[in-house]
CHARMM-style PDB file with segment names, atoms N, HN, CA, C and O in Angstrom:
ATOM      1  N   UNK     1      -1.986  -7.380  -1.847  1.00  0.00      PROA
ATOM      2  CA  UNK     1      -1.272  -8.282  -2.708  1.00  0.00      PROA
ATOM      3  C   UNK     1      -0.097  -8.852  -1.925  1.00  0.00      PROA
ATOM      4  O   UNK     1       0.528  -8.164  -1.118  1.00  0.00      PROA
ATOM      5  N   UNK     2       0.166 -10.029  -2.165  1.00  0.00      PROA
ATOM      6  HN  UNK     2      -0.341 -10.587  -2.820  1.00  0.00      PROA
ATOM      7  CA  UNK     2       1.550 -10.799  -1.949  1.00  0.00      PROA
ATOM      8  C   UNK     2       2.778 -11.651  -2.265  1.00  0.00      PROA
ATOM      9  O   UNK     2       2.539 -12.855  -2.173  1.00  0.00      PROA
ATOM     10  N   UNK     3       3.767 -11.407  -2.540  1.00  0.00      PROA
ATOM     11  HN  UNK     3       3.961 -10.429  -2.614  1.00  0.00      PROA
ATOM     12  CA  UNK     3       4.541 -12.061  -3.043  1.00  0.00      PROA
ATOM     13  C   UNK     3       5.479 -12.655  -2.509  1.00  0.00      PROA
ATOM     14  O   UNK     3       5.608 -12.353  -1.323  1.00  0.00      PROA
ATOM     15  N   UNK     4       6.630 -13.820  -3.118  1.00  0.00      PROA
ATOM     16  HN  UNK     4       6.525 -14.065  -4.082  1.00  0.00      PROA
ATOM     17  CA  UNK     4       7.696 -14.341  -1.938  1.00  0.00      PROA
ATOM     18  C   UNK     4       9.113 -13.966  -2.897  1.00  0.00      PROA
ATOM     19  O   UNK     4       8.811 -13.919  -4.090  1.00  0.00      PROA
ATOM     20  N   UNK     5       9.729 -13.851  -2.786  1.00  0.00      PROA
ATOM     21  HN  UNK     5       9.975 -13.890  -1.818  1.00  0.00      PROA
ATOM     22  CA  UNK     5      10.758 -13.448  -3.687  1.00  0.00      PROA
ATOM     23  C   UNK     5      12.059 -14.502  -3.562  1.00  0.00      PROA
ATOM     24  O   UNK     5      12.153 -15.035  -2.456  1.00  0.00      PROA
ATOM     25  N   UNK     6      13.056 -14.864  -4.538  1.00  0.00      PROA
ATOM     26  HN  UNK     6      12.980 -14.431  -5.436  1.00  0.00      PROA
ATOM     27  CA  UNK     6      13.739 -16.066  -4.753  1.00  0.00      PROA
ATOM     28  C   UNK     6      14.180 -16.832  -3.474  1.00  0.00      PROA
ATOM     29  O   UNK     6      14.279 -18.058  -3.416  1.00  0.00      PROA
ATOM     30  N   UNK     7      14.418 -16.023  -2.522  1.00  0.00      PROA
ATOM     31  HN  UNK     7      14.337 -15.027  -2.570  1.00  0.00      PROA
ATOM     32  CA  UNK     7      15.274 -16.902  -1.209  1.00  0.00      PROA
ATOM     33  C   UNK     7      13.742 -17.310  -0.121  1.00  0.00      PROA
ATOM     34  O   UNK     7      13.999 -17.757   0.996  1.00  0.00      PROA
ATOM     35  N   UNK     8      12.408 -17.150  -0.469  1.00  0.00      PROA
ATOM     36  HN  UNK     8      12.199 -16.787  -1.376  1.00  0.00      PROA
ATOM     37  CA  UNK     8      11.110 -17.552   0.427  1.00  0.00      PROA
ATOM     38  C   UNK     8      10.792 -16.241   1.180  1.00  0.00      PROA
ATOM     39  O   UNK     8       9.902 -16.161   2.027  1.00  0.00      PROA
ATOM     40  N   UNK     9      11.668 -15.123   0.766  1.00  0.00      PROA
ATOM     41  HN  UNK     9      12.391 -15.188   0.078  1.00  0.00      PROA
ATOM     42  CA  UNK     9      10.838 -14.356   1.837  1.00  0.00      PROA
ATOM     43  C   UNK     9       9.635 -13.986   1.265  1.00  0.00      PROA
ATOM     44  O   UNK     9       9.646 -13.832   0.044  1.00  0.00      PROA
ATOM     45  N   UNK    10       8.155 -13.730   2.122  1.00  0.00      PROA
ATOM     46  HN  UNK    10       8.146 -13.855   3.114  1.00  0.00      PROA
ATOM     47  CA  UNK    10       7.366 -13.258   1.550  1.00  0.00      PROA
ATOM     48  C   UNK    10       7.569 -11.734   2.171  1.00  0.00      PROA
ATOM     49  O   UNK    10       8.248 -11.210   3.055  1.00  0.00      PROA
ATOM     50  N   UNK    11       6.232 -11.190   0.842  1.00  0.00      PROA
ATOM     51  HN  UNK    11       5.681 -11.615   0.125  1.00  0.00      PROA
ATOM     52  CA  UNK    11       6.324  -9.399   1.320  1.00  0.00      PROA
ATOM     53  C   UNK    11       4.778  -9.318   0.602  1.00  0.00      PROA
ATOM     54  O   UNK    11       4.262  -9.916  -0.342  1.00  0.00      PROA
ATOM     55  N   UNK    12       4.359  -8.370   1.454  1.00  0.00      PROA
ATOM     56  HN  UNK    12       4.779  -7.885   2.221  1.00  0.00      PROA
ATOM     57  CA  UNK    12       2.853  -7.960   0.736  1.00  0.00      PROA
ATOM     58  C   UNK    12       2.834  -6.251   0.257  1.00  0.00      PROA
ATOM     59  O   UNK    12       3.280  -5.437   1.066  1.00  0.00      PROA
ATOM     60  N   UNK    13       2.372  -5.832  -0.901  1.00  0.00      PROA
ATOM     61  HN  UNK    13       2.009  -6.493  -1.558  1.00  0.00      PROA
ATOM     62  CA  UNK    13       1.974  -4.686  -1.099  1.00  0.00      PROA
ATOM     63  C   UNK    13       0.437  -4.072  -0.638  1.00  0.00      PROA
ATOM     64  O   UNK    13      -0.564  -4.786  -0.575  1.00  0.00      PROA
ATOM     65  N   UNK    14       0.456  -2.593  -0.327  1.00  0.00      PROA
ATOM     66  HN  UNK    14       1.269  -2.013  -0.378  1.00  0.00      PROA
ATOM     67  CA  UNK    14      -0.661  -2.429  -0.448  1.00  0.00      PROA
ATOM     68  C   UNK    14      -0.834  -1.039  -1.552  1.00  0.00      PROA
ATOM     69  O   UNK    14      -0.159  -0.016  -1.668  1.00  0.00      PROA
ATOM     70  N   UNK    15      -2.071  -1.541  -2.282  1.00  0.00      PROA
ATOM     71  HN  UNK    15      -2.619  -2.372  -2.188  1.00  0.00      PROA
ATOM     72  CA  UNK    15      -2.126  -0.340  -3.460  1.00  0.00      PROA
ATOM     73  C   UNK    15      -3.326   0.269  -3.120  1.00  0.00      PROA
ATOM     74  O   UNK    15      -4.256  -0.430  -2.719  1.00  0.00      PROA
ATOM     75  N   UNK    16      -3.452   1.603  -3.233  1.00  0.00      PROA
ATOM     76  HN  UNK    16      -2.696   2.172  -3.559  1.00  0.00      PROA
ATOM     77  CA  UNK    16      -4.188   2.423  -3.232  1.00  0.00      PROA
ATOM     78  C   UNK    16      -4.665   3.067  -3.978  1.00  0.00      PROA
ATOM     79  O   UNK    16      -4.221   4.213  -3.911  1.00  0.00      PROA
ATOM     80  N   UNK    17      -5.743   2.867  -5.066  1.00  0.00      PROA
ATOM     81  HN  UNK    17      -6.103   1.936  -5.120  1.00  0.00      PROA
ATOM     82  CA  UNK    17      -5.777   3.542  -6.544  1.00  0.00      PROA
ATOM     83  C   UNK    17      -7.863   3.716  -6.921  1.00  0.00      PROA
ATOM     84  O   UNK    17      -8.863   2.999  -6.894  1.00  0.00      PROA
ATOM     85  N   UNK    18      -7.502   5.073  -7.216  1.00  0.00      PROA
ATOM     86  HN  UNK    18      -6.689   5.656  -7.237  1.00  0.00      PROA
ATOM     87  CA  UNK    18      -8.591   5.550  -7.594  1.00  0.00      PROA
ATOM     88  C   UNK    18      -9.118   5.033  -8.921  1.00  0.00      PROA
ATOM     89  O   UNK    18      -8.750   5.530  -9.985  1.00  0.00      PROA
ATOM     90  N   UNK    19     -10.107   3.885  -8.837  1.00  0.00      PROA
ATOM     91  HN  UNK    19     -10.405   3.481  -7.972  1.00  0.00      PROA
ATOM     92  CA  UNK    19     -10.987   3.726  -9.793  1.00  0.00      PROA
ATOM     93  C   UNK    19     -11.183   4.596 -10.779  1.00  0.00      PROA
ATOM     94  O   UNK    19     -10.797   4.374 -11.927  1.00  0.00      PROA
ATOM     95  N   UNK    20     -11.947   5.915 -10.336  1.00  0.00      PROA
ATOM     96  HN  UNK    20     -12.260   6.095  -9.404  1.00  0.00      PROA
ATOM     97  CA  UNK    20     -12.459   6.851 -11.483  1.00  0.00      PROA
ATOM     98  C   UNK    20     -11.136   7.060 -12.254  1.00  0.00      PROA
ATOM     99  O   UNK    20     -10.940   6.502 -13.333  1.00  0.00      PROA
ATOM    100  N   UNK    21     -10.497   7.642 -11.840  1.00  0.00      PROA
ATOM    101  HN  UNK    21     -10.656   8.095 -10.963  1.00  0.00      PROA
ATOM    102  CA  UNK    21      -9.403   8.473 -12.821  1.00  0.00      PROA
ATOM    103  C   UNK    21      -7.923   6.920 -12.708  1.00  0.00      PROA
ATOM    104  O   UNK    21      -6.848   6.868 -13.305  1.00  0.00      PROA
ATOM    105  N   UNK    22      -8.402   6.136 -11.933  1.00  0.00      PROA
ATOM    106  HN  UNK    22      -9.275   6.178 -11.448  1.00  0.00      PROA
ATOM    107  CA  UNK    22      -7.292   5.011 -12.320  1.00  0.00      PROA
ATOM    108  C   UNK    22      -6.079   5.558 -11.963  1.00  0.00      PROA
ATOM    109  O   UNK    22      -4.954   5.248 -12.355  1.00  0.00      PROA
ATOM    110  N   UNK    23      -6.353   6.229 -11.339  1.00  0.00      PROA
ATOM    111  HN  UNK    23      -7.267   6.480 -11.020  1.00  0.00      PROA
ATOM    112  CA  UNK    23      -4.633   7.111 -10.530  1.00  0.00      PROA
ATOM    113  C   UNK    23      -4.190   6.630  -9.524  1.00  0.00      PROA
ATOM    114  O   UNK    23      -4.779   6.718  -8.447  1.00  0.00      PROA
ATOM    115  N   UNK    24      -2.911   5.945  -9.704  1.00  0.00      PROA
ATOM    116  HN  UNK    24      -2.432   5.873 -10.579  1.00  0.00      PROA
ATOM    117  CA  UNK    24      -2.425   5.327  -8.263  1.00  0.00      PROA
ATOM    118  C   UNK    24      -1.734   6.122  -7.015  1.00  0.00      PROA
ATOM    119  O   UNK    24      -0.565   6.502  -6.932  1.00  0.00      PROA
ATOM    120  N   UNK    25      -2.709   6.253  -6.144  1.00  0.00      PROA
ATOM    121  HN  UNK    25      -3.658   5.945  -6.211  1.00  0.00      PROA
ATOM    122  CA  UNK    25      -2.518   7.212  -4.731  1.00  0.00      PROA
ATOM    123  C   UNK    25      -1.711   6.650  -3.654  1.00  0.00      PROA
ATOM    124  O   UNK    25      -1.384   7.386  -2.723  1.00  0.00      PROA
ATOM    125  N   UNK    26      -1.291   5.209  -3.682  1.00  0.00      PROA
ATOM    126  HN  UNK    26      -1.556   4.611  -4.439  1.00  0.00      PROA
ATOM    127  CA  UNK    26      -0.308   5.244  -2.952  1.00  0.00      PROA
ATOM    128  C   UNK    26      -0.183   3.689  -3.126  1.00  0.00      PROA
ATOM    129  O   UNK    26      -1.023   2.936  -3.619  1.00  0.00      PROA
ATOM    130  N   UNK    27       1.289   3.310  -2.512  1.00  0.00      PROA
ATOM    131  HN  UNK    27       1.972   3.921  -2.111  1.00  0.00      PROA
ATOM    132  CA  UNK    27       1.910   1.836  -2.886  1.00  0.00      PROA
ATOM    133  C   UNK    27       2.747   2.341  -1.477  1.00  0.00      PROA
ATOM    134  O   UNK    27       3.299   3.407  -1.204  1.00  0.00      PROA
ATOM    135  N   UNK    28       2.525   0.698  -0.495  1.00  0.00      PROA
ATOM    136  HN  UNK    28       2.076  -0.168  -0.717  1.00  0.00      PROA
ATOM    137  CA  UNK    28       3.139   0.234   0.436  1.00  0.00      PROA
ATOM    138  C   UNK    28       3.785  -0.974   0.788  1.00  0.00      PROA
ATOM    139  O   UNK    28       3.000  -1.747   1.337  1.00  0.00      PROA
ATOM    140  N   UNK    29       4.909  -1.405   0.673  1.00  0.00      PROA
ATOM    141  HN  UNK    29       5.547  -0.778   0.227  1.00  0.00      PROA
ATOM    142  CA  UNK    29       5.742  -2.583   0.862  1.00  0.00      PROA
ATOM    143  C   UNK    29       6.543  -2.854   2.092  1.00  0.00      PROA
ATOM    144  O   UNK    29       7.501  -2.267   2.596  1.00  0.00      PROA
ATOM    145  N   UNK    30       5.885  -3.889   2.415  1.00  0.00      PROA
ATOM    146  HN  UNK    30       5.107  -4.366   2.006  1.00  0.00      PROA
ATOM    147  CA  UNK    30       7.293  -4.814   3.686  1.00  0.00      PROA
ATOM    148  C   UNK    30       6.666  -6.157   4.015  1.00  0.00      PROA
ATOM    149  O   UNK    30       5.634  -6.673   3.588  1.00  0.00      PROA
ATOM    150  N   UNK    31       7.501  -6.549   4.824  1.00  0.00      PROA
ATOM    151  HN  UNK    31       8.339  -6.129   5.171  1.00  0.00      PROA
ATOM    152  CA  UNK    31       7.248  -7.622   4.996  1.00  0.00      PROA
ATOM    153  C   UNK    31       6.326  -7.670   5.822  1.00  0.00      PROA
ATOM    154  O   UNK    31       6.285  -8.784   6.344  1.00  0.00      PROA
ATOM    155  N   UNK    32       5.464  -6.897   6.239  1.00  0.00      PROA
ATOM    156  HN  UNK    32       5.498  -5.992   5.816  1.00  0.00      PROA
ATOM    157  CA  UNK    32       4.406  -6.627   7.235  1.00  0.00      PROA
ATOM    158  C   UNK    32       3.811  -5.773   7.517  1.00  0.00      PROA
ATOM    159  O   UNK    32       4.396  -4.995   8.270  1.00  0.00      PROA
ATOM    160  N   UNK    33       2.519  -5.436   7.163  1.00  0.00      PROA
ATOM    161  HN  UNK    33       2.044  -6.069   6.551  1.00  0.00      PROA
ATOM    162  CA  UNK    33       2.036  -4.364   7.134  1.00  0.00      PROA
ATOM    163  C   UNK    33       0.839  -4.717   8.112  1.00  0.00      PROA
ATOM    164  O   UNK    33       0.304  -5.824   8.165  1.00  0.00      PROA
ATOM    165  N   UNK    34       0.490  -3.585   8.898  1.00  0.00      PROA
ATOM    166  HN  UNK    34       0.925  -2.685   8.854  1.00  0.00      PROA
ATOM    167  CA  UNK    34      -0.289  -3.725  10.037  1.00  0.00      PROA
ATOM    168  C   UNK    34      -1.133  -2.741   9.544  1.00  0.00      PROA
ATOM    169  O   UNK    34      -0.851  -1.958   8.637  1.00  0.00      PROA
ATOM    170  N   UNK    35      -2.713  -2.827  10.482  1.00  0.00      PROA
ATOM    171  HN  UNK    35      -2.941  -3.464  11.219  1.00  0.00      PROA
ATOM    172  CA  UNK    35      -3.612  -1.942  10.387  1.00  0.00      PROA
ATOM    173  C   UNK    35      -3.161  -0.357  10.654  1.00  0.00      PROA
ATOM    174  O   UNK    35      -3.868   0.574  10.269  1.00  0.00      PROA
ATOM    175  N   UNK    36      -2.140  -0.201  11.225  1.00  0.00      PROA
ATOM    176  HN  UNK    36      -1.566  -0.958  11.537  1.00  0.00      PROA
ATOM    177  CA  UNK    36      -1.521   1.391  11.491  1.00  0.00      PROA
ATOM    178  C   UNK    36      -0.803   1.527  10.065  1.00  0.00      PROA
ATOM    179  O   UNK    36      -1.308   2.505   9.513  1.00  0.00      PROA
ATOM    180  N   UNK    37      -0.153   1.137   9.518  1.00  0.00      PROA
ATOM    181  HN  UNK    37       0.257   0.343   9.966  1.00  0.00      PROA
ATOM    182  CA  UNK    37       0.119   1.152   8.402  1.00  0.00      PROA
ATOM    183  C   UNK    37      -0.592   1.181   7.456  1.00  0.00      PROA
ATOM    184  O   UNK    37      -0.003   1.361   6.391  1.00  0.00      PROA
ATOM    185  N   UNK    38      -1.657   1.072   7.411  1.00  0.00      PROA
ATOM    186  HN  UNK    38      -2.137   0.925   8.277  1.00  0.00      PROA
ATOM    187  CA  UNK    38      -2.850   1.182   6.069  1.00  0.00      PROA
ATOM    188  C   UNK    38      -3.601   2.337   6.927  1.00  0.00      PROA
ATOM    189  O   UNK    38      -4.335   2.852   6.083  1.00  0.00      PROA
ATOM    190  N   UNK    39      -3.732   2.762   7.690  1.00  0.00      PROA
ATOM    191  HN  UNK    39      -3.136   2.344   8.376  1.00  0.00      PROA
ATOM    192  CA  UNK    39      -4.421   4.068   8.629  1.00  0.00      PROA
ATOM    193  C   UNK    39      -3.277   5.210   8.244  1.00  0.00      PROA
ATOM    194  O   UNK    39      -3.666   6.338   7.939  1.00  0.00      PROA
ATOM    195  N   UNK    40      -1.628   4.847   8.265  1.00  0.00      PROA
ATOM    196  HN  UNK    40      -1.312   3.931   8.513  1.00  0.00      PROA
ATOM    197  CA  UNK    40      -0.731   5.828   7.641  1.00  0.00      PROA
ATOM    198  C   UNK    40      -1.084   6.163   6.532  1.00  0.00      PROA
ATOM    199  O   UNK    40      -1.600   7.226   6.184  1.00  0.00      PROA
ATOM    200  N   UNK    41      -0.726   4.950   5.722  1.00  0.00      PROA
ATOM    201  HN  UNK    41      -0.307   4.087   6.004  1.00  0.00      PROA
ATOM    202  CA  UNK    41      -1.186   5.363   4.517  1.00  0.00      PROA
ATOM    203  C   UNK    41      -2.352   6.188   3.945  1.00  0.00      PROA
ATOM    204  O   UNK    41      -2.067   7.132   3.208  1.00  0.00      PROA
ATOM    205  N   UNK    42      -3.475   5.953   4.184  1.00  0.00      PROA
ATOM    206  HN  UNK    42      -3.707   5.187   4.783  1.00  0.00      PROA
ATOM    207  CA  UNK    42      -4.769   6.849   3.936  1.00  0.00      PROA
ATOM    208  C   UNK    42      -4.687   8.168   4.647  1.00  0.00      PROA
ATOM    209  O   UNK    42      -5.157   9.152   4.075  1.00  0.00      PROA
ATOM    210  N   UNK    43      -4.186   8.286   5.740  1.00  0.00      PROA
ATOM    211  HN  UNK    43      -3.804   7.488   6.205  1.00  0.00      PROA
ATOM    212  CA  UNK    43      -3.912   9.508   6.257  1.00  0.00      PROA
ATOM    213  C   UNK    43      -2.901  10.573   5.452  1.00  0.00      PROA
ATOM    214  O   UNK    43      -3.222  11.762   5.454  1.00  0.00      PROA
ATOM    215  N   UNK    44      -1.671  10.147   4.758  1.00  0.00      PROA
ATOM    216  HN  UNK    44      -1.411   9.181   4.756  1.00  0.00      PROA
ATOM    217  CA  UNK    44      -0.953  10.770   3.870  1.00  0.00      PROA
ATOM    218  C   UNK    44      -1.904  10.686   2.678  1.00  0.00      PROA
ATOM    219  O   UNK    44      -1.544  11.522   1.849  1.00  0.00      PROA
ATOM    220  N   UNK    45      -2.500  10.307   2.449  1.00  0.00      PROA
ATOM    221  HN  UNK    45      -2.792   9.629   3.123  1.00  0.00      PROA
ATOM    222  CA  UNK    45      -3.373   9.976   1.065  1.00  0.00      PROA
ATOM    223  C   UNK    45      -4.379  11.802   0.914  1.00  0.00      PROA
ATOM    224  O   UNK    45      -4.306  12.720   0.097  1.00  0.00      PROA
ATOM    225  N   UNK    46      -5.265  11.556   2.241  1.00  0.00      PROA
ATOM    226  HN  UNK    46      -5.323  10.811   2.904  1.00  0.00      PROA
ATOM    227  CA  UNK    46      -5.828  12.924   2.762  1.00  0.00      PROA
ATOM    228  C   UNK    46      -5.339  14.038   2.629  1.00  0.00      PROA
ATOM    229  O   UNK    46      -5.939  15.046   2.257  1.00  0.00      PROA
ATOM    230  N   UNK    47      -4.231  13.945   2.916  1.00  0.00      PROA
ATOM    231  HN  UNK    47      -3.743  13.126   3.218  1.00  0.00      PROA
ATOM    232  CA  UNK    47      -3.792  15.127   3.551  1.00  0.00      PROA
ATOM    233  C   UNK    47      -2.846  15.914   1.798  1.00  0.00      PROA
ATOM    234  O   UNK    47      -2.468  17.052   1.520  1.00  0.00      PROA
ATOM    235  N   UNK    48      -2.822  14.973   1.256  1.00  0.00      PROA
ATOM    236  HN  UNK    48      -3.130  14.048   1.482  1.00  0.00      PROA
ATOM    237  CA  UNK    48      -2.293  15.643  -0.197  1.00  0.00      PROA
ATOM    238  C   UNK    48      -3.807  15.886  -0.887  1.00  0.00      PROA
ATOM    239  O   UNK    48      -4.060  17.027  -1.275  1.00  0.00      PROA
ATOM    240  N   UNK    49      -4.805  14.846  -1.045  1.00  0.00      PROA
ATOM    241  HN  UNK    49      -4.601  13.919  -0.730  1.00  0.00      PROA
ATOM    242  CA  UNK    49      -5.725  14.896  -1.718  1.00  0.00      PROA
ATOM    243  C   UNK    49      -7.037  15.778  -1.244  1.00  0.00      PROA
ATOM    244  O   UNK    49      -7.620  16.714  -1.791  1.00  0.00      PROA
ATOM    245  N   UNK    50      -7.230  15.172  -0.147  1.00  0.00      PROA
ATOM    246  HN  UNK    50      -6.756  14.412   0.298  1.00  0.00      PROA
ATOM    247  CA  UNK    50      -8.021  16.337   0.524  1.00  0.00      PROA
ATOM    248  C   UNK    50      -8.965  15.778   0.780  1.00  0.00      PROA
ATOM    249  OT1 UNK    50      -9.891  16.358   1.347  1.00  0.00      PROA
TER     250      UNK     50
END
């Protein structure tokens, strides 16, 4: 997802959410998110969930 907020900056989220149970497993924000950053993310995701 992406948004720009009042002064033009943009910023993108990334959400991470389990369909079945609709449980949101993780939310990531900046102004830039790179493929290591979505590899972080799922990696902390693992490592609580299993």
């Amino acid at each position: 997802m992406a948004d720009q907020l009042f002064d033009g900056k943009r910023f993108r989220l990334l959400t991470l959410v389990d369909n079945f149970s609709r449980e949101s497993l993780a939310i990531r924000v900046g102004t830039r998110l790179t493929g290591d950053d979505v590899v972080a993310a799922l990696e902390r995701v693992k490592e609580v969930r299993g």
